[in-house]
BASEFI-166447 format. One line per field, with one value per residue (C-alpha): x negated, y, z negated. Coordinates in Angstrom, 1 decimal. Layout:
<torvexs>
px	X, ...
py	Y, ...
pz	Z, ...
</torvexs>
This chain:
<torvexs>
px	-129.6, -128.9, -128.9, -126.6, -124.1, -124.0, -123.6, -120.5, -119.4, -119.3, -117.5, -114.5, -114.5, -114.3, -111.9, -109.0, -109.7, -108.6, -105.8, -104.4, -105.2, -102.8, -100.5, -99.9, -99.8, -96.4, -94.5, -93.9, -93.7, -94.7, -92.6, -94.2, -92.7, -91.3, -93.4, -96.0, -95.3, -98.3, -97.6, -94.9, -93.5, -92.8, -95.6, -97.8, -101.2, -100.1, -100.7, -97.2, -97.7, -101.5, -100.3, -98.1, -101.0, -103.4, -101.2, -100.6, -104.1, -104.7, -101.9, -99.1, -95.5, -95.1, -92.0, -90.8, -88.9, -85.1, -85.1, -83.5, -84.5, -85.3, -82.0, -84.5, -85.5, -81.7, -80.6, -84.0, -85.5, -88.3, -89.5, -91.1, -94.0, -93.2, -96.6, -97.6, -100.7, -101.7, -104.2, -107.4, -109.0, -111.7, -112.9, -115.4, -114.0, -110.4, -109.4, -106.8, -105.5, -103.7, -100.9, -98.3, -95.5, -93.1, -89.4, -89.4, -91.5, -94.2, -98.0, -99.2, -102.2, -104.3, -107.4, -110.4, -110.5, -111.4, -112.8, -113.7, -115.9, -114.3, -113.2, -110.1, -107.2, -106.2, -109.9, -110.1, -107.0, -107.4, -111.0, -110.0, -107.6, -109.5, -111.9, -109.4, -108.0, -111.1, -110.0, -107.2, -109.1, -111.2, -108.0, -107.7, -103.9, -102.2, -98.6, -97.6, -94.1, -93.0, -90.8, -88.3, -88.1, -87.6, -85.2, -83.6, -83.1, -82.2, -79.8, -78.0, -78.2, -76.3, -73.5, -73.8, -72.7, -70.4, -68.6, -68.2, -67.2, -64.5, -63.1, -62.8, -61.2, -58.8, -57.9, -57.8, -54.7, -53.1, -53.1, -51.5, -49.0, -47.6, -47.3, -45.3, -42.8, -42.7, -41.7, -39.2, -37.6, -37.1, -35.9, -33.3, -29.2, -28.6, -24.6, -23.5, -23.1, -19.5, -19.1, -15.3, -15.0, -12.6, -10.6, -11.4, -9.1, -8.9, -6.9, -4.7, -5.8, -3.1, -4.1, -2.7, -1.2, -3.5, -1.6, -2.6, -1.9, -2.0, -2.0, -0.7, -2.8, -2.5, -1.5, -4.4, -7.2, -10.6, -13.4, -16.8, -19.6, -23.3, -25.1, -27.8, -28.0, -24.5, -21.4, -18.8, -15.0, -13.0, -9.6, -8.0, -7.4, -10.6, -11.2, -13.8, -11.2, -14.9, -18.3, -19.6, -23.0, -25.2, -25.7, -28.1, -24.9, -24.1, -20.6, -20.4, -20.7, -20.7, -17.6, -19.3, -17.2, -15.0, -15.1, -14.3, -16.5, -15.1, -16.4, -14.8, -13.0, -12.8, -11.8, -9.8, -12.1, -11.3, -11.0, -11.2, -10.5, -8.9, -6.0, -4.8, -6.3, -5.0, -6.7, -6.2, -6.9, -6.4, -6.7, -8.4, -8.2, -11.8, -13.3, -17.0
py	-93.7, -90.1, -91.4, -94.2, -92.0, -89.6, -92.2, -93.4, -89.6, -89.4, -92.9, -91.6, -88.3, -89.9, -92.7, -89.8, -87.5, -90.5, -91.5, -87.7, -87.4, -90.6, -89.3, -85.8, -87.7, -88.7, -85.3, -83.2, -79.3, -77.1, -74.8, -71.6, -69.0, -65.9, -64.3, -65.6, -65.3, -63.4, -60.5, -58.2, -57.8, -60.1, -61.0, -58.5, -58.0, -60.6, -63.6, -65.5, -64.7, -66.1, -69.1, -69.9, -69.4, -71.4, -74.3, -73.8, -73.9, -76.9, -79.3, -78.7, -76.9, -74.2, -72.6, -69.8, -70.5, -69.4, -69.2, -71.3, -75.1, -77.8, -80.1, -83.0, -81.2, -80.5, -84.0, -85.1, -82.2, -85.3, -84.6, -81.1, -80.2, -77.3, -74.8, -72.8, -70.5, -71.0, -67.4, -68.4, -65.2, -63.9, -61.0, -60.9, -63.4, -63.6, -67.4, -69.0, -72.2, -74.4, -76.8, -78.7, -81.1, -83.3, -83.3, -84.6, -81.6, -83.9, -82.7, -84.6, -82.5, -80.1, -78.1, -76.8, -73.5, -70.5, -68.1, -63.9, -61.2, -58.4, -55.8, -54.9, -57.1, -57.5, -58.4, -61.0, -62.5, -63.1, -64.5, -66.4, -68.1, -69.0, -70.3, -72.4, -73.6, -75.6, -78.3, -78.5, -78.2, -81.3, -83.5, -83.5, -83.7, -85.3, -86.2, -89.8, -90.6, -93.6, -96.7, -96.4, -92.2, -93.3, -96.3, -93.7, -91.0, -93.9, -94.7, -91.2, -90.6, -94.3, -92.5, -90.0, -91.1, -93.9, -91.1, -88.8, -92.1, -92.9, -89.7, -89.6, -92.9, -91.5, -88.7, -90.7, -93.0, -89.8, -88.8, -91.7, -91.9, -88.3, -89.2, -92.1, -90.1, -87.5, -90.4, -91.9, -88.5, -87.5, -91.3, -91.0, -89.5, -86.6, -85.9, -82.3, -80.7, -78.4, -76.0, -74.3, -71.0, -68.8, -66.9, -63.3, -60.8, -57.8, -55.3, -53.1, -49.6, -46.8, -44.3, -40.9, -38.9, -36.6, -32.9, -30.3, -26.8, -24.6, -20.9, -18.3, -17.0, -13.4, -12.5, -14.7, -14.0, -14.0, -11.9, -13.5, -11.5, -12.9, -13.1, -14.9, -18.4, -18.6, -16.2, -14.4, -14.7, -11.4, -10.8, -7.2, -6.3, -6.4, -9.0, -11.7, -14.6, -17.5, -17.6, -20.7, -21.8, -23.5, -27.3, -29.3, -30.6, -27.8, -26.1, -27.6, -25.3, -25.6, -23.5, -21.9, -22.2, -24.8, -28.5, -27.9, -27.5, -25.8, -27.0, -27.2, -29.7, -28.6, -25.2, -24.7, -24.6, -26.9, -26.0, -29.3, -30.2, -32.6, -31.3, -33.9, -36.7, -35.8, -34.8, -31.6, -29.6, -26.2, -24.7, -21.7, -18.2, -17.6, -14.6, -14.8
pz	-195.5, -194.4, -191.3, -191.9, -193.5, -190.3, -188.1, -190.0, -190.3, -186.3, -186.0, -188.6, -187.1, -183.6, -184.6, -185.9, -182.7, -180.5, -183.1, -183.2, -179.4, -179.0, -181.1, -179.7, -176.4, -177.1, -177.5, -174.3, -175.7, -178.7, -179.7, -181.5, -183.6, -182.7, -185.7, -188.1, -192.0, -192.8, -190.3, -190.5, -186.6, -184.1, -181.9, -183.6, -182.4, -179.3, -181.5, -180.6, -176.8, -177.6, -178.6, -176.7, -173.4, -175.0, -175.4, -171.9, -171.1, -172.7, -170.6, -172.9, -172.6, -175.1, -175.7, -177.6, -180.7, -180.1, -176.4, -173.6, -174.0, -171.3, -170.6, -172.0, -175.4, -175.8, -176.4, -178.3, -180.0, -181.1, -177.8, -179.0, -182.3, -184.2, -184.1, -187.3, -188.0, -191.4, -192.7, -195.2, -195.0, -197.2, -197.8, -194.7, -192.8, -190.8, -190.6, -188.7, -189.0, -186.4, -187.8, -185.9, -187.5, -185.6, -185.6, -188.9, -190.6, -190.6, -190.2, -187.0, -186.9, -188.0, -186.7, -187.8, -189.1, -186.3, -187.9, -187.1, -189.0, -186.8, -188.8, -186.4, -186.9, -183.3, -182.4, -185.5, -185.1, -181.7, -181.9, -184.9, -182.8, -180.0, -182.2, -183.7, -180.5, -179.7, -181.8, -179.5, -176.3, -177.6, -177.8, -173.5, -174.1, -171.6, -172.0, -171.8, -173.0, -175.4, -173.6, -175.8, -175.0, -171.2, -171.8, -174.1, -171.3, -168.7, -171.2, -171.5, -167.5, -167.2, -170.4, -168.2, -165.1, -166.4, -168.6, -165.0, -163.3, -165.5, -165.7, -161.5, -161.5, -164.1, -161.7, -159.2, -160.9, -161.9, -158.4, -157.4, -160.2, -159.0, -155.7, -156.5, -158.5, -155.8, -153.5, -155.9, -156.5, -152.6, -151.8, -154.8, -153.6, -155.3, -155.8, -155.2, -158.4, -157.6, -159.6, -160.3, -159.2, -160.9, -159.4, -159.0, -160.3, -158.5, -160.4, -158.8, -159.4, -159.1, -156.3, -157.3, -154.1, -153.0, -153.0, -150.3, -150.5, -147.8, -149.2, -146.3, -144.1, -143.9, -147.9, -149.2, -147.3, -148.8, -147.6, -147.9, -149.4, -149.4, -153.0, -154.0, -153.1, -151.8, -151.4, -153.8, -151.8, -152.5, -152.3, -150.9, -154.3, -153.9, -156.8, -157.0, -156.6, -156.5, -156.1, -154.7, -154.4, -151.7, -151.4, -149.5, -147.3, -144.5, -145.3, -148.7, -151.2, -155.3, -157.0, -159.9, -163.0, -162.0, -161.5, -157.6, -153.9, -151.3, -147.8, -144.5, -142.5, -138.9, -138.8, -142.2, -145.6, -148.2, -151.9, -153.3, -157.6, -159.9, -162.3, -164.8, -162.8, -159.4, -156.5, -155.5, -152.1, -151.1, -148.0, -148.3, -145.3, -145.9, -143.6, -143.5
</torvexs>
């Protein structure tokens, strides 16, 4: 009977081995957690990155939860099990559960539990996990997609590529629908547009008479006397009659005081002013 009843044992145990093996054949990663539940930091104790390279080990694609997905898992996230440790410890034991549920938060499978009497948390999770991964090992995963997964992915390439196609041949008629109104516009007469112009005014400005004075030339002559930056021109008296300053123009000098610049036009010296809007000029005996 015993006997019996062991034989059937090994029949149902071997009988949902091939069933879950078949099953878990169908999906292409796992994706595991950035963190476990029962631990406080992220990949503490290396238990995410040991995950992650025992799923590796045994034929599947493990990813990290959050990071950069495959173009494929991107447009059917069906194509991926979600991974979760599950603890059961006790108060001698550390145990380690493997779990992994489908797209739908389903539970596809579940392993045995690995178990760990080290006392040191990295050493009993990590034994416990490795213990619990032989229930993966034992499933000789390899993957084998669906029909309907690869008519499904033919299918989006064709949307794809019928979508791109489209949108060229759209360009393409847009193209040629400027060019034709580039043609239409140089082949079309265009009339001169004249415009009036109005006639420009010119108003007639009033030039006052310039008045030139010649002072005499032995009575009024000025004596010049360098100062600082320029000259100080002195009558006999002798009185300071100007003092004019230095320009950057050679022979033109600033009168300083007055609105006026005395500089010289061949051999006479100029003093030159307005007085009630009319220009004046007096010619000036200057002895330097």
């Amino acid at each position: 009977m015993k006997t019996k009843f062991l034989s059937l044992f090994v029949i149902y145990f071997l009988a949902i081995s091939a069933f879950s093996q078949s099953n878990l054949n169908t999906y292409k990663y796992v994706i595991v957690p950035a963190k476990y539940d029962f631990l406080k930091e992220k990949d503490q104790y290396q238990l995410n990155s040991l995950t992650v390279f025992l799923f590796n080990k045994y034929g599947f694609e493990a990813l990290v939860e959050g990071t950069n997905y495959p173009e494929d898992l991107i447009k059917n996230r069906c194509l991926a099990l979600k991974s979760n440790l599950n603890k059961d410890s006790s108060m001698f034991k550390t145990k380690l559960i493997i779990e992994l549920k489908n797209c739908n938060d389903q539970i596809v499978f579940t392993s045995a539990t690995g178990e760990s009497r080290e006392k040191e948390y990295d050493k009993a999770y990590n034994q416990a996990l490795r213990d619990a991964f032989n229930s993966i090992e034992a499933l000789n995963y390899l993957y084998q997609p669906l029909a309907n997964q690869t008519v499904a992915a033919v299918e989006q390439e064709t949307k794809t590529d019928t979508g791109l196609t489209n949108e060229i041949e759209q360009l393409r008629e847009e193209i040629q629908n400027l060019k034709k109104e580039k043609e239409l516009v140089n082949t079309e007469k265009i009339e001169p547009v004249i415009t009036p112009v109005a006639k420009e005014v010119v108003n007639e400005t009033k030039v006052e008479k310039v008045e030139t004075k010649v002072k005499d030339a032995t009575s009024d002559v000025l004596y010049a006397q360098a100062i600082e930056n320029g000259f100080q021109l002195v009558d006999s008296s002798p009185k300071v009659v100007y003092r004019i300053r230095k320009t950057s123009i050679v022979d033109v000098y600033l009168v300083e005081g007055k609105n006026a610049t005395v500089y010289k036009r061949g051999a006479d010296w100029i003093l030159e002013y307005y007085e009630n809007n009319v220009l004046k000029q007096d010619v000036l005996n200057i002895k330097f």
